[in-house]
Each structure stands twice: as C-alpha cells, then as structure tokens.
C-alpha positions in Angstrom: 8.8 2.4 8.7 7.4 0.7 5.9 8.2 -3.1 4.7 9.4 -3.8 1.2 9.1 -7.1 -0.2 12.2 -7.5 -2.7 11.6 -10.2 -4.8 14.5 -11.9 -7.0 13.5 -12.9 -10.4 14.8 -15.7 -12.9 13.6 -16.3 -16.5 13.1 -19.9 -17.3 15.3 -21.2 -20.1 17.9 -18.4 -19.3 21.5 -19.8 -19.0 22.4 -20.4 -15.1 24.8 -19.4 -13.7 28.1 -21.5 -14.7 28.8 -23.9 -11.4 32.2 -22.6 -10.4 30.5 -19.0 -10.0 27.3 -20.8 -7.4 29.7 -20.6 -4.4 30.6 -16.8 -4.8 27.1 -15.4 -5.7 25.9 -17.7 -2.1 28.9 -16.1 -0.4 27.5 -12.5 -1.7 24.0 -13.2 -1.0 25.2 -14.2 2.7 27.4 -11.3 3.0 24.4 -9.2 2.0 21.7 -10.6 4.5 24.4 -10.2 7.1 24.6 -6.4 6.0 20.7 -6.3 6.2 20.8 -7.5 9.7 23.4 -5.6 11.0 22.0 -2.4 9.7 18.4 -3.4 11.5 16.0 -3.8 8.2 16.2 -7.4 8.1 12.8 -8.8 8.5 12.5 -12.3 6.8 14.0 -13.9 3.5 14.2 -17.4 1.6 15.4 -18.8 -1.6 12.5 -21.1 -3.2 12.2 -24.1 -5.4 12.0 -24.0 -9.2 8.1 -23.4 -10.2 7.4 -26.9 -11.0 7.5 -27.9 -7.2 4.4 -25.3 -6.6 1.0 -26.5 -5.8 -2.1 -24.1 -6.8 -4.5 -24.2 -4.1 -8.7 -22.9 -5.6 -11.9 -23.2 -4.2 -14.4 -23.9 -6.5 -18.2 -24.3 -4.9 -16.7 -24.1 -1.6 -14.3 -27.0 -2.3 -10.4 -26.8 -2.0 -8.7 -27.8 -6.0 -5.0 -28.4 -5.8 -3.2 -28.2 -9.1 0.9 -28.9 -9.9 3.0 -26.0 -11.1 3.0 -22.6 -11.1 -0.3 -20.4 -10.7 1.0 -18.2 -14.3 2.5 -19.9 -17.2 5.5 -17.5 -17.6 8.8 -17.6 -18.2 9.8 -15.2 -15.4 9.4 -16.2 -11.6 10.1 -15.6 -8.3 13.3 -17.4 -7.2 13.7 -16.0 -3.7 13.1 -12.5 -1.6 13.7 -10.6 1.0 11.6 -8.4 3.4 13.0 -5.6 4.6 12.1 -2.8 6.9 13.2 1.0 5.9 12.5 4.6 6.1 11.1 4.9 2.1 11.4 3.5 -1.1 14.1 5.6 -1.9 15.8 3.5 0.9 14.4 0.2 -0.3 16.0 0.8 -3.9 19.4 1.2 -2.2 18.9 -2.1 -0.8 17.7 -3.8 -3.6 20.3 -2.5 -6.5 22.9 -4.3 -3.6 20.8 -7.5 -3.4 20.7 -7.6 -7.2 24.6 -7.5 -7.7 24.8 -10.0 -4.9 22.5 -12.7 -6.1 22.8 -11.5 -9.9 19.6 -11.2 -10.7 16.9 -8.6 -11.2 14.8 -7.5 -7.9 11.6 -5.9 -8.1 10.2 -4.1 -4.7 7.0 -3.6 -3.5 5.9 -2.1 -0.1 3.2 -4.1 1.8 0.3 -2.4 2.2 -0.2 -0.6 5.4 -2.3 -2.5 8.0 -5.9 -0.5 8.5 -5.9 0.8 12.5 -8.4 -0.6 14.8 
C-alpha cells in the first residue's frame, strides 16, 4: 500500500468560518479521523499554526539562517493534513473528498514517494 499525504488548504484573507459553526466542523473532522482509524489507513495527522508562527531554516556557506514566516509568500497554505495508507489513488480521493466536507476546505493529495530497496 501506498501513503498519501492529504493536505488541507486555507487562503489567507478568506472569511473563516463563522464561530458557532467551529464546534461542528471539529466534531466532523473527529468523526472522520475516527473513520480513518477504524477502517486501518490512519497513519498520522495534525492541525498547524497560522503561517506567521513558521520559522525558515537555510544554510548558507555551511551556516544554519533562521527566518520568521512562511518559506512562500502566498495566500494559500497548509492548515493541517492527514497521512493515510491505501490501496491507490483512486482510494486516496475517496478519502480525501470525505475529509474535505468534514473540515470544509480543499485537500490536495500526494503519495510519498516510494522508499528505494536496499
């Protein structure tokens, strides 16, 4: 089996979600890792901080640079994910289109690339 990585994506400046509806789309989320777990393709998954809280980490002439914020200056960002474990991507999609009505937002997915033998 392959792993996915199903990543949810927000757009900066994009209205939130109005409060009263927070509880139900964490309730759906949960219901859905719960689904993931119980079906066997749960691997790992996390929400994240807003991009402002990242830390860029270079090396320049061998020396470690740490910046503030967000490695691209983009509207769009990774607000949480999910890896998952399944058959195909045709599989993975299934997942995905029920992670995206349970935390309302788009998901792109990705497989990992498969680990050389040896």
């Amino acid at each position: 089996m392959t792993q996915y990585l199903m990543a949810v994506h927000g757009v900066e400046g994009q209205e939130p979600p109005a409060a009263e509806r927070i509880p139900a789309i964490h309730a759906a989320v949960n219901e859905f890792n719960k689904e993931l777990q119980a079906a066997g393709v749960w691997v790992f998954a996390g929400g994240l901080e807003p991009p402002h809280t990242a830390t860029v980490v270079r090396i320049e002439d061998r020396e470690a640079v740490l910046t503030d914020g967000p490695f691209a200056e983009s509207k769009e960002h990774i607000g949480g994910f999910w890896v998952i474990q399944a058959p195909d991507l045709d599989a993975a999609l299934e997942w995905a289109q029920k992670g995206a009505r349970a935390c309302e937002n788009p998901v792109e997915v990705r497989p990992f690339q498969a680990i050389p033998e040896g």
